[in-house]
N, C-alpha and C positions, 0 to 999 in steps of 0.2 A: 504494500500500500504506500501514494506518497503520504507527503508532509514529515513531520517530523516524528522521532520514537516518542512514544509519551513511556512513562513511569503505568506502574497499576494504579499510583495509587491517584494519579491525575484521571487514570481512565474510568475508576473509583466513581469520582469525583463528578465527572461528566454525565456518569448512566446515575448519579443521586440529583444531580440537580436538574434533569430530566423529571424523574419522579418527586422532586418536589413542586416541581411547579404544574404538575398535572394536577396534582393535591389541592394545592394553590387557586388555579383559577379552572380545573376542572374543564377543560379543553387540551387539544393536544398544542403542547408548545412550540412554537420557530426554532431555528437552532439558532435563528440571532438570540433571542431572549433567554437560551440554554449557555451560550458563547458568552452573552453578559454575565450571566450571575457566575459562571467558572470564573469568568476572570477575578470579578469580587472576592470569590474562597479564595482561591491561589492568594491574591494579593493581600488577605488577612493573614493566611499561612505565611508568610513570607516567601514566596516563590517569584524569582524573578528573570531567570531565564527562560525556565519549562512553561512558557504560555501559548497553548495552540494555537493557529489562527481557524476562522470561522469553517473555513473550507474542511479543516480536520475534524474540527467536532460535527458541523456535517455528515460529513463520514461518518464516524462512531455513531452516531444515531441512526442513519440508514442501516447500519451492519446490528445493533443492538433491534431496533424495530423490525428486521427480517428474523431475527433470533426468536422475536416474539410471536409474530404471525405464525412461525413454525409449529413453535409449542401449542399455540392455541389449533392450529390442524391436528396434531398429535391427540390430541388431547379432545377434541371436540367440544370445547366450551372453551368460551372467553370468558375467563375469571376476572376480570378488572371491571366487568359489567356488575352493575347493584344486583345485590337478591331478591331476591322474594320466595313464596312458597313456591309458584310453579318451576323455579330454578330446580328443585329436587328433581323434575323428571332430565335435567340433563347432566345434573351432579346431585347423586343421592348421596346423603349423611344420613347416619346412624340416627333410627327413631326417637331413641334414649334421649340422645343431642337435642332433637327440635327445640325443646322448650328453652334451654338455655340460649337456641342462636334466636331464635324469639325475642327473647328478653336482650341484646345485644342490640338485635334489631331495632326494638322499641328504644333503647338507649341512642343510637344512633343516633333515631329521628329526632328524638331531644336535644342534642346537641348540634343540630343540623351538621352530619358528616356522614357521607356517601357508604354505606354499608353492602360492603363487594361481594361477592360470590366466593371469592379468596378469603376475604376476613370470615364469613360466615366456613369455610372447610376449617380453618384453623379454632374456629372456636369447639368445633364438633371433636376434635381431637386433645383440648386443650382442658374442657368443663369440668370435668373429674378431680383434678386438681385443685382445681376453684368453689367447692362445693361451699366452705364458711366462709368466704371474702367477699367483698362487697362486688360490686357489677364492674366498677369501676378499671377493678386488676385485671380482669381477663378480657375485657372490653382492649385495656393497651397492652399488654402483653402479646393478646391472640393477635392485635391490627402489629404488631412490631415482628413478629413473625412470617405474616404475610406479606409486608413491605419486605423484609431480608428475603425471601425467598424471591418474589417481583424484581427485586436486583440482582440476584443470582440467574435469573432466566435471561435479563437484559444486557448480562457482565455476559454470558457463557462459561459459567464458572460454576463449580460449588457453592452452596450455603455457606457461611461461618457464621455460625450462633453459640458458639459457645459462652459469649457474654449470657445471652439470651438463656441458654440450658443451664447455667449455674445460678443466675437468678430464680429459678424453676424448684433446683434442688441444693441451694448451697443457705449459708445463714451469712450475715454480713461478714463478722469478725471472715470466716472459712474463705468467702470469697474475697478480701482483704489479701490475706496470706495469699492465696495463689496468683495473684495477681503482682504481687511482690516479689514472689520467689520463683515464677517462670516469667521470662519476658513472654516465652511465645504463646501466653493465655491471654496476653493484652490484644484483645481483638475491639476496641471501642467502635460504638455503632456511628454513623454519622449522622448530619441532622436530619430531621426530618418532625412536619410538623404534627401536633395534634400527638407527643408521645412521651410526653416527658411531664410527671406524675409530681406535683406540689401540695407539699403536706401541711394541713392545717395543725394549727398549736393541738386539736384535742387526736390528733394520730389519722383522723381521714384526711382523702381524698381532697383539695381546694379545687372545684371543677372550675372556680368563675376563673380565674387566674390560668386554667389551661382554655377552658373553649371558650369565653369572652374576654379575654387581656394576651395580644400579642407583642411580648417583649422584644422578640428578636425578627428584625428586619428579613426579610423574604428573598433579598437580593444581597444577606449576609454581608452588609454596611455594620464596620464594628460601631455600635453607640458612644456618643459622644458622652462628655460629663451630665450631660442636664439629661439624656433620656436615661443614661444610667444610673443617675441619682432615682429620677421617676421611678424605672422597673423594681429598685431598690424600695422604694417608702409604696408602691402597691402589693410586692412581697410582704412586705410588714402587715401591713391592713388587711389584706386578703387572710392572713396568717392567723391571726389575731380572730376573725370570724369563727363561730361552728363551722363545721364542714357541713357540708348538705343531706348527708347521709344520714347525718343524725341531728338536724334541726328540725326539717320535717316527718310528720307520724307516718307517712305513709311511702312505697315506691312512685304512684302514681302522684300525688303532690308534687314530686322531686322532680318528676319527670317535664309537669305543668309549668314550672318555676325554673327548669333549665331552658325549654322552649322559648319560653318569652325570653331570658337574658339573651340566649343566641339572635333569638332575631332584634331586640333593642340592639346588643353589640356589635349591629352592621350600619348601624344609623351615620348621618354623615359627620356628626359634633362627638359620638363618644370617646375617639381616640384622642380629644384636643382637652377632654376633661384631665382635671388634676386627681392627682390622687386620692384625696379627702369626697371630692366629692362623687369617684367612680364606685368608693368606697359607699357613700350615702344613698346612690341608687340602688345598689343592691340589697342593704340593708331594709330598702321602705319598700323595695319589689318583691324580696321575701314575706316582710307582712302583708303585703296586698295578697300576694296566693294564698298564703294560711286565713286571709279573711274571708276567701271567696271560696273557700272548701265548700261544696254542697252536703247540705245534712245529711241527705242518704237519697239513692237512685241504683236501680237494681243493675246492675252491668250484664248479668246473664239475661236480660228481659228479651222477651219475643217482638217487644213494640220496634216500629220503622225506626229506622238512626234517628228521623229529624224529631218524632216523638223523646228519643230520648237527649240529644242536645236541649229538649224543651225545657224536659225534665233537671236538668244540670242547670240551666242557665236559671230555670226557676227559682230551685231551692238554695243557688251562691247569692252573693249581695253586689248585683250587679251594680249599685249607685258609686259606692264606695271605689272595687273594682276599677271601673270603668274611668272614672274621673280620674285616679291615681293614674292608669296606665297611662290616660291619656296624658295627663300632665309631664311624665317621665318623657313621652317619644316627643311632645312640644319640644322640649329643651333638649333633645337629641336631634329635634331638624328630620325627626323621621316622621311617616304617615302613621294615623290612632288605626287600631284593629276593629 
């Protein structure tokens, strides 16, 4: 091939930031805007010879995107399409699975993040393990597995997860050690969004801070003083909250009260908010859903859906509700629901 030799680990580098920015703006990306964000990494790594130009990463993207169309012949499904039920008739998962990749599923939607045919095999083979943990853990671990493997198909290479497998079955201190005393266990993952797990002061999950607070730039721009002071004092605050897991009574509350922050946190003023007051939305959006819990509505009922939205919307307190929300997206620049 021409151009120049690259390193693996530029070529790494290239099939990640591919798959990040599919993630990202969820179309398939140019290889000029694949060619920008490499040069960004590099140039944070400090890399200053080894810079492709456009024409080679080109390349590598043609030869990795043939790699894939392969697999998915082989293989008769395209895994990087979302799932749903009727997906089992062309990738069956174990019956047992369903209910967990359900609940994944449902978790997804709440967070507004694209739930693939790939994350839902990985969960089916993952669940077991996950039996007392919150949704949370297998929801990123299982989607962290299926990304490694999505770049193993696009690399034409092996898996390397063994980060991945000793978080699975190792304890901290354990995986400390072996990480010290082999170099060749240090396999650290690269970035990638939506996977990197912030813990609230009482031990859960801090969901607002992963799926509505993006710290780190998408085009890998290291932060300067003042956005890294921000990401800094929203760690704190966000930290400082319950976790969701265990503020509200129920899964389905949690689920209602992530919904709404994912879609408020696309609004067009939230990322210009400061820290105190990103901190204050959330606080007064959690009370709004815990007031607008409905007393009671049968879920298994036989009546039509829009009988039972009647039903929901009947017995929450829509004045309150509504007014709030609506106030929240005013001052986010976004449209009321």
């Amino acid at each position: 091939m021409g151009g120049i030799h690259l390193s693996k680990e530029v070529d790494n580098l290239i099939i990640e930031a591919l798959v990040d920015l599919r993630d990202l703006y969820e179309y398939e990306p140019s290889g000029k805007q694949v060619h920008d964000v490499l040069i960004k990494r590099l140039q944070s790594k400090g890399y200053g010879k080894e810079i492709p130009s456009l024409r080679t990463v080109q390349s590598r993207l043609e030869e990795a995107r043939e790699r894939e169309k392969l697999h998915q012949s082989n293989s008769k499904v395209d895994e990087n399409q979302p799932w749903n039920m009727l997906a089992l008739n062309s990738l069956p998962l174990p019956p047992e699975a369903i209910p967990y990749v359900l609940e994944i599923w449902r978790y997804s939607i709440a967070v507004d993040v694209v739930f693939t045919i790939r994350h839902a095999k990985w969960v089916s083979r993952l669940y077991t393990l996950y039996k007392h943990k919150d949704i949370t853990d297998i929801w990123f671990d299982s989607l962290r597995y299926a990304i490694e493997e999505n770049l193993s198909i696009l690399n034409g290479t092996p898996a390397k997860t063994y980060h991945l497998d000793s978080l699975l079955a190792m304890g901290e201190w354990e995986r400390f050690t072996a990480h010290i005393t082999d170099i060749n266990l240090n396999q650290p993952i690269g970035f990638v969004h939506h996977t990197y797990k912030k813990l609230a002061k009482d031990g859960g999950v801090a969901e607002e801070f992963i799926h509505a607070l993006q710290p780190l730039d998408p085009n890998y721009n290291y932060p300067d003083e003042k956005t890294y002071n921000r990401i800094f004092d929203l760690d704190s605050l966000i930290y400082d909250l319950p976790s969701s897991s265990k503020y509200f009574p129920n899964f389905e509350t949690r689920m209602v009260y992530l919904r709404y922050l994912s879609y408020i946190a696309k609004m067009p003023k939230w990322n210009d908010l400061k820290p105190k007051a990103i901190r204050d939305i959330i606080v007064k959006l959690r009370k709004l859903v815990m007031s607008a819990i409905p007393e009671s509505y049968d879920t298994h009922s036989l009546y039509p859906m829009e009988s039972q939205k009647d039903q929901v919307l009947h017995n929450q307190a829509p004045g309150e509700f509504q007014e709030g929300l609506d106030d929240i997206c005013k001052r986010l620049g976004g449209d009321s629901l």
